[in-house]
C-alpha positions as MATLAB code, in Angstrom:
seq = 'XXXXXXXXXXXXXXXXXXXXXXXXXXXXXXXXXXXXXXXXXXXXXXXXXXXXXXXXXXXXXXXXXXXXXXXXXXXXXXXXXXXXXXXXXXXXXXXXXXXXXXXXXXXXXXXXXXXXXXXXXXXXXXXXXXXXXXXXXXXXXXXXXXXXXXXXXXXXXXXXXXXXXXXXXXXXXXXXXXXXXXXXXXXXXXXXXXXXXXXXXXXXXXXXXXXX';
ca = [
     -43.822   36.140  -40.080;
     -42.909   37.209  -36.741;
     -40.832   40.164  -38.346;
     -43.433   41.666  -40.773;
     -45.737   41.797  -37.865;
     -43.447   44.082  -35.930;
     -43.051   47.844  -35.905;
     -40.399   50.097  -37.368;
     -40.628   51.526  -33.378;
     -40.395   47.679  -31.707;
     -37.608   46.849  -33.822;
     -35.477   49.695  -32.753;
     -36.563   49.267  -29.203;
     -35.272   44.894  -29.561;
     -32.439   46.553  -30.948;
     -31.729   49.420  -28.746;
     -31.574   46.975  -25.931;
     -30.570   44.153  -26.525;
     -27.023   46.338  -27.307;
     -27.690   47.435  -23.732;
     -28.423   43.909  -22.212;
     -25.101   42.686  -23.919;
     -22.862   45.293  -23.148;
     -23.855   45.904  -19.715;
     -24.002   42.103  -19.209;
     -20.566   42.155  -20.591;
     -18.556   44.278  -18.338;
     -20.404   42.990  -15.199;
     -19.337   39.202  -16.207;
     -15.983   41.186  -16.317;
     -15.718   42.641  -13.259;
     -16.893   39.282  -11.457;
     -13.686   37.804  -13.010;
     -11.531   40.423  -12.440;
     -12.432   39.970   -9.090;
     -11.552   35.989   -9.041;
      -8.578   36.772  -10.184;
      -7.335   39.491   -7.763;
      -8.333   37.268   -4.995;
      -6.176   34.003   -6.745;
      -3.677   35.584   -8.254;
      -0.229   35.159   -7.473;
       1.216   38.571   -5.966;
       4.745   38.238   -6.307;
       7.100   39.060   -9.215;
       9.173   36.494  -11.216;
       8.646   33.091  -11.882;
       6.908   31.782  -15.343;
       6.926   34.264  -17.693;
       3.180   35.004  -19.175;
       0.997   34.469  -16.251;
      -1.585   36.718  -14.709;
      -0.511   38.755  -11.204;
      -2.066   41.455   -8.942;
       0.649   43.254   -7.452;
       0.638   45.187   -4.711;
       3.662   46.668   -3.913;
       5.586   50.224   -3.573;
       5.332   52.995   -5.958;
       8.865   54.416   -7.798;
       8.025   56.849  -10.073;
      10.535   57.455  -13.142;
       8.818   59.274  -15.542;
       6.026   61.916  -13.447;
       3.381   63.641  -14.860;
       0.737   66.238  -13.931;
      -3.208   66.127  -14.372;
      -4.601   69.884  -16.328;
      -4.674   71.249  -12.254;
      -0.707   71.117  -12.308;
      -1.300   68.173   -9.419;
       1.172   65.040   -9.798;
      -0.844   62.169  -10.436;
       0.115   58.385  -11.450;
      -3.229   58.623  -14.683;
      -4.720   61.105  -16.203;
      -7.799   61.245  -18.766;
      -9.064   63.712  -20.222;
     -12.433   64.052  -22.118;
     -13.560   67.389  -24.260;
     -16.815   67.582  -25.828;
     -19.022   70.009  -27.555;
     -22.919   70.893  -28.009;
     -23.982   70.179  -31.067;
     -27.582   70.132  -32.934;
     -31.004   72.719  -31.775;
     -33.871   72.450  -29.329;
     -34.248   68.745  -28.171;
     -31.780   67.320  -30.123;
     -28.875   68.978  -28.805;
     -26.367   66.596  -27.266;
     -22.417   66.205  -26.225;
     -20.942   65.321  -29.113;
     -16.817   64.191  -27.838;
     -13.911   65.922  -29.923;
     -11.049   64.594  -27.762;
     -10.420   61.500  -24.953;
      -6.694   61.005  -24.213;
      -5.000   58.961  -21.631;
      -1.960   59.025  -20.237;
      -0.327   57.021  -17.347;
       3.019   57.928  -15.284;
       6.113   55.645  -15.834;
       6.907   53.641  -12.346;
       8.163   50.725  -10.960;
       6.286   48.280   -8.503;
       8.576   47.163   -5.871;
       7.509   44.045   -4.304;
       9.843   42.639   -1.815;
      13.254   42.673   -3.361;
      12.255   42.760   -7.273;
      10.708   45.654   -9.207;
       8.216   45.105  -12.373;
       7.396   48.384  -14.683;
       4.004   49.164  -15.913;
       4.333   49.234  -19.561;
       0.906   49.833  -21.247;
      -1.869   52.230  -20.168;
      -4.072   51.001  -17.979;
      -7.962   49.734  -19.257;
      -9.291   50.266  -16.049;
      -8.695   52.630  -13.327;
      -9.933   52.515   -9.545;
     -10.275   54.906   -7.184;
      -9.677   58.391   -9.398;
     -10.863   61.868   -8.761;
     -12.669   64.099  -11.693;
     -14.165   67.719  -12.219;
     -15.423   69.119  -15.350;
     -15.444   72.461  -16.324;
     -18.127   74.484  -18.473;
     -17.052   76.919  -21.074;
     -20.617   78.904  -21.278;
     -22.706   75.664  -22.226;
     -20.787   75.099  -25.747;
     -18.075   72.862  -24.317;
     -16.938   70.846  -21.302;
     -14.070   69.667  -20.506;
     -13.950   66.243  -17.892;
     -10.942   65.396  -15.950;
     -10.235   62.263  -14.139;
      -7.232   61.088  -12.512;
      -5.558   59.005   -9.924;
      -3.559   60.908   -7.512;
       0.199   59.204   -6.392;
      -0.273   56.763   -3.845;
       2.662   55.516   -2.070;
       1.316   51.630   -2.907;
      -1.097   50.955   -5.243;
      -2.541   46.965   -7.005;
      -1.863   46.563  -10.730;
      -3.403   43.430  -11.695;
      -2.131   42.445  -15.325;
       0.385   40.045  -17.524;
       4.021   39.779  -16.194;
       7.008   39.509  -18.884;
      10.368   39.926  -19.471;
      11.717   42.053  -21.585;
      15.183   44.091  -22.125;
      15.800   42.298  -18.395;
      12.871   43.683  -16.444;
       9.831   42.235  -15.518;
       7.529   44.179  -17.269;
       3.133   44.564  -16.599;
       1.060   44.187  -20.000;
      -2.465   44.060  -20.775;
      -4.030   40.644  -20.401;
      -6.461   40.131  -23.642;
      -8.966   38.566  -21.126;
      -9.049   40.758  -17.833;
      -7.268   44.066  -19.106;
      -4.869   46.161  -16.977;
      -6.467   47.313  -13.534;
      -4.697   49.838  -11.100;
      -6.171   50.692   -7.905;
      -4.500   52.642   -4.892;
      -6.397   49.732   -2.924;
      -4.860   45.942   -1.785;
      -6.297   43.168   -3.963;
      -8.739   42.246   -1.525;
     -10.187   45.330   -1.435;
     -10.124   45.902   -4.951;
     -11.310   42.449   -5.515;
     -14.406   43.183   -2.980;
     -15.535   46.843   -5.703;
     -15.023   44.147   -8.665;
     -17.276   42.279   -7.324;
     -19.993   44.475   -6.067;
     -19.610   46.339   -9.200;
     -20.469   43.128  -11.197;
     -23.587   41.893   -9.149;
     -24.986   45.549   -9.207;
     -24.544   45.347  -12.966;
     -26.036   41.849  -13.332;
     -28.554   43.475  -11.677;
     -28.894   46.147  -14.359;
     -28.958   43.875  -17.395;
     -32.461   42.444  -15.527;
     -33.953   45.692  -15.335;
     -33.117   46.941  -18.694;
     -34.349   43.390  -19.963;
     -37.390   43.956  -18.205;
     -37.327   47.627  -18.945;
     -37.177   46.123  -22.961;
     -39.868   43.816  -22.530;
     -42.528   46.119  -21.188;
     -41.306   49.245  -23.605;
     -41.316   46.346  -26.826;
     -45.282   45.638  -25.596;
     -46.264   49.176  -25.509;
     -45.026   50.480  -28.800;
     -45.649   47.029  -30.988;
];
């Protein structure tokens, strides 16, 4: 059989990448629809409760926060990890990732809509990571107030607002950037990853043939 005849090596290697292919493959497919859909969607608020919308609109901040510099910011993540093992096998091992998102409304013509949940996916954020003598860094990222930014997402109503949820199939994107132009790095970020998935395929392939 085909199995016997492989390697404890070539197995891991099939393995090891196809996980890669499939994940990679996965978000690129996803940022190709986001993409569609910030270019389709509708963009104002109301109407049918449920459907998808990428609103862009003006920023009214209710409940602020600060990123770990003391700067207001409208998301904040923060990522703390730790060296762990000897010689080759040290690595970053992560001990804490927490995100947290400032309460506002989107005001788009004469209605507002509140974002509700955190969002999955964040465009256009700064970072800087700090070293505490090679045991530990910390990694900030955020996204600095803009006075308009997109949130593409699920509108509802609920306790009479229209509220922005996470869509099961596309997530919660914010970007400081109109839906075009947020549309355009969705969609340049999912070729360059389709991309990707061919190398590492390819990458697989050739590595599979040289330890079999």
């Amino acid at each position: 059989m085909i199995i016997a005849d492989m390697s404890i090596a070539g197995i891991l290697v099939l393995v090891l990448g196809g996980a890669a292919v499939a994940w990679l493959a996965w978000v690129s497919i996803q940022s190709l629809r986001q993409a569609r859909v910030l270019r389709a969607s509708p963009r104002g608020v109301g109407g049918p409760e449920g459907r998808i919308v990428a609103l862009w609109g003006d920023v009214r901040i209710t409940d602020p926060i600060k990123n770990t510099h003391g700067a207001p910011c409208l998301w904040h993540r923060q990522v703390v990890e730790e060296r762990v093992g000897w010689g080759k096998n040290r690595r970053w091992r992560r001990v804490l990732d927490q995100s947290r998102a400032a309460g506002f409304m989107l005001g788009v013509g004469a209605e507002e809509a509140a974002l509700e949940e955190l969002p999955t996916e964040v465009q256009g954020t700064e970072s800087q990571s700090e070293f505490d003598g090679g045991a530990s860094r910390v990694t900030d990222r955020w996204l600095p107030v803009f006075p308009r930014v997109t949130v593409l997402g699920r509108l509802v109503r609920r306790g009479g607002l229209w509220r922005i949820v996470r869509d099961p199939t596309m997530g919660l994107l914010m970007s400081p950037h109109s839906p075009e132009h947020a549309a355009c790095k969705e969609w340049w970020k999912g070729w360059a990853g389709l991309a990707g998935v061919v190398a590492v395929l390819a990458g697989t392939v050739w590595l599979y043939g040289q330890v079999r």
